[in-house]
N, C-alpha and C positions, 0 to 999 in steps of 0.2 A: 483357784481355777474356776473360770464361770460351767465351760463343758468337756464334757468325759470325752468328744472326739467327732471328727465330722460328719458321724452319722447321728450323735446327741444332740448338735448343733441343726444339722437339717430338718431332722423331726419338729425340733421346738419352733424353726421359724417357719417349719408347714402350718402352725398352730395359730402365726399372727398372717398365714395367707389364706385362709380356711376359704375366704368369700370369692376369690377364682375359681373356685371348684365348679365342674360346668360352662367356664367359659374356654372362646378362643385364644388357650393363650399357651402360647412355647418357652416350656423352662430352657433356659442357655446357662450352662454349665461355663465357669473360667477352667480352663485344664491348667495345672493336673489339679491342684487341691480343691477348688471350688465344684467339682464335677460329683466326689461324695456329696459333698451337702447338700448340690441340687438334683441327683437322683432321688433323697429321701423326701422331699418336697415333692417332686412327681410322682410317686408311688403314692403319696400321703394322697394326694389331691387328686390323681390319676389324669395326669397331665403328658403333652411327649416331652421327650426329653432330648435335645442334641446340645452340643458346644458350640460355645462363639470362639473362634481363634482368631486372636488377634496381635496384631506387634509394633510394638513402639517404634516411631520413626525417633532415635535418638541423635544427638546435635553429635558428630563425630567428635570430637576432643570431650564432651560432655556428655556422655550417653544416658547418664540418668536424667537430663533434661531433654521432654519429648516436644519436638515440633513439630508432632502430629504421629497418626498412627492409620495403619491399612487393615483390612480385612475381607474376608472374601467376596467374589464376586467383583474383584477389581475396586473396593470400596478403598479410599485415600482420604485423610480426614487434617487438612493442614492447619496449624496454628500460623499463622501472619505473622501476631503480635512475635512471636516469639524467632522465629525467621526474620522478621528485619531486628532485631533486636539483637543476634548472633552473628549477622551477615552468615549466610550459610550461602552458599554459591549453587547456581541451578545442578550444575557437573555432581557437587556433592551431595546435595539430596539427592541425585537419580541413584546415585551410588549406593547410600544408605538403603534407598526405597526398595533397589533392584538385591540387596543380599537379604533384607529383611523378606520380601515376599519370597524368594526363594526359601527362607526358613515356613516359612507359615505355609506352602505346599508342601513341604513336608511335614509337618505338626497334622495338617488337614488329614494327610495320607494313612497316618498313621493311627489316626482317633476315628476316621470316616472309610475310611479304603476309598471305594471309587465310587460311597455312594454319595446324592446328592442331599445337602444341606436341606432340612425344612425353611421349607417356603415364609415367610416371616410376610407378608403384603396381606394387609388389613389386619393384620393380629396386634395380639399383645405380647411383648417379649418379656419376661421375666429374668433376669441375669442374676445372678449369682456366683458367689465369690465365697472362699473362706474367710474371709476377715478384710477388712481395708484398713492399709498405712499408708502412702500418701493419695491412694485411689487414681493414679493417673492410667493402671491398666482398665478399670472397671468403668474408670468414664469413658477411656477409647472405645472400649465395647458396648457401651450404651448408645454413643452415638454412633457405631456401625450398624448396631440395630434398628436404627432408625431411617440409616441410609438405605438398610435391607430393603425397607417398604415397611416396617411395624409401624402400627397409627399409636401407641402408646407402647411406653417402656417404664419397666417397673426395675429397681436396683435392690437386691436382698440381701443383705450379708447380715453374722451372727452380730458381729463385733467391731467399730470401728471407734476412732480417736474423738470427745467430745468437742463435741462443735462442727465436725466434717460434714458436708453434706455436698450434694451434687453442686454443679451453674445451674445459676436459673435457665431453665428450657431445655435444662441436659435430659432428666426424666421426669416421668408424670406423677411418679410416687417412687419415697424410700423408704424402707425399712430397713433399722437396727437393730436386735434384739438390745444390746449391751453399750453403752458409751464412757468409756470410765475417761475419768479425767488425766490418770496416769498411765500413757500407754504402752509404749517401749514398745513393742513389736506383736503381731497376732499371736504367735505360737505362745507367749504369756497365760492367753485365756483359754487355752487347751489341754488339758491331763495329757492327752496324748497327740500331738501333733507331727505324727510320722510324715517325712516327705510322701506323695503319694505318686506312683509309679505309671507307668504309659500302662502295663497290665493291670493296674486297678482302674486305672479311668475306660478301658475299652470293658472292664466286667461289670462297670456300674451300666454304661449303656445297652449294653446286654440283655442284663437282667431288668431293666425297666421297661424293654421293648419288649421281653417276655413275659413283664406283667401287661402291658397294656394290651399283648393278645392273648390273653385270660377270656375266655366267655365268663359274664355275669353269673356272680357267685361262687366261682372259682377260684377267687383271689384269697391270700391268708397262708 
């Protein structure tokens, strides 16, 4: 096991983002599991902290094949290649597209209530994830990020499969901690990798909003 759990894991990768510290830049949390990891990065760093929710547009007969993925603010992110390549019919993308964002108003609802999303336009987005296996949700989210308006996007996870890395032009920088050559599944490199619950990821955000309004010296 590389970490004792997703908050051992967030610490150590606050440790190789140390040089953000003082810039403009928005931790984006994947929910549920990635949103530990990237609260202890914002706390570490003293950075804010919100989620990117995002959902795969999957090929109906093939749902783990994404041709494309939405997020909010009406953002839509289509793959072509892969859309003519399935013949996928306009009727049934709307279809896909119209049950998936119906899910992701409710995911939003549920992680944000009714408040609104940080502004991401000229910033830096920093995303985080617990781990990547085949990373098709953490690039969808990189490139919503982008569509948000962020001028640079940063991708952080503890752990992923050797070799993996973004498309070129997906982000401006990645971080691994761990790339083993044998990977089998994230939860491998975790002592404890509890599913992590809609109450945990609403207590992470919580409690890093009420570090971030700590008056100076207060923190600890």
């Amino acid at each position: 096991m590389v970490f004792a759990d997703r908050v051992d894991a967030g610490r150590r990768l606050a440790t190789r983002l140390a040089d953000l510290r003082g810039t403009d830049t928005v931790v984006l949390g994947l929910p549920r599991g990635g949103v530990p990891v990237a609260a202890e990065v914002a706390i570490a760093l003293d950075l804010p902290l919100d989620v990117i929710v995002v959902r795969k547009l999957g090929v109906p007969w093939q749902p783990e094949l994404a041709m494309g993925a939405i997020g909010e603010g009406d953002v839509t992110i289509v793959s072509d290649e892969i859309g003519r390549s399935v013949r996928v019919s306009d009727r049934a993308f709307r279809e896909v597209q119209r049950r998936e964002r119906d899910e992701l108003r409710r995911r939003v609802l549920r992680f944000r209530g009714h408040d609104h999303r940080l502004d991401l336009t000229g910033r830096t987005a920093l995303v985080i994830d617990d781990g990547v296996a085949t990373g098709s949700t953490a690039r969808a989210a990189c490139r919503v990020a982008r569509a948000q308006g962020a001028t640079a996007v940063i991708l952080a996870v503890p752990v992923a499969p050797l070799g993996w890395a973004p498309e070129p032009g997906e982000v401006d920088r990645f971080v691994c901690l761990e790339a083993p050559d044998r990977f089998g599944a994230v939860g491998r490199f975790y002592a404890d990798f509890s599913p992590t619950t809609d109450d945990e990821v609403n207590a992470c955000l919580q409690r890093t909003a009420a570090s971030a309004n700590q008056p100076p010296g207060d923190a600890g």
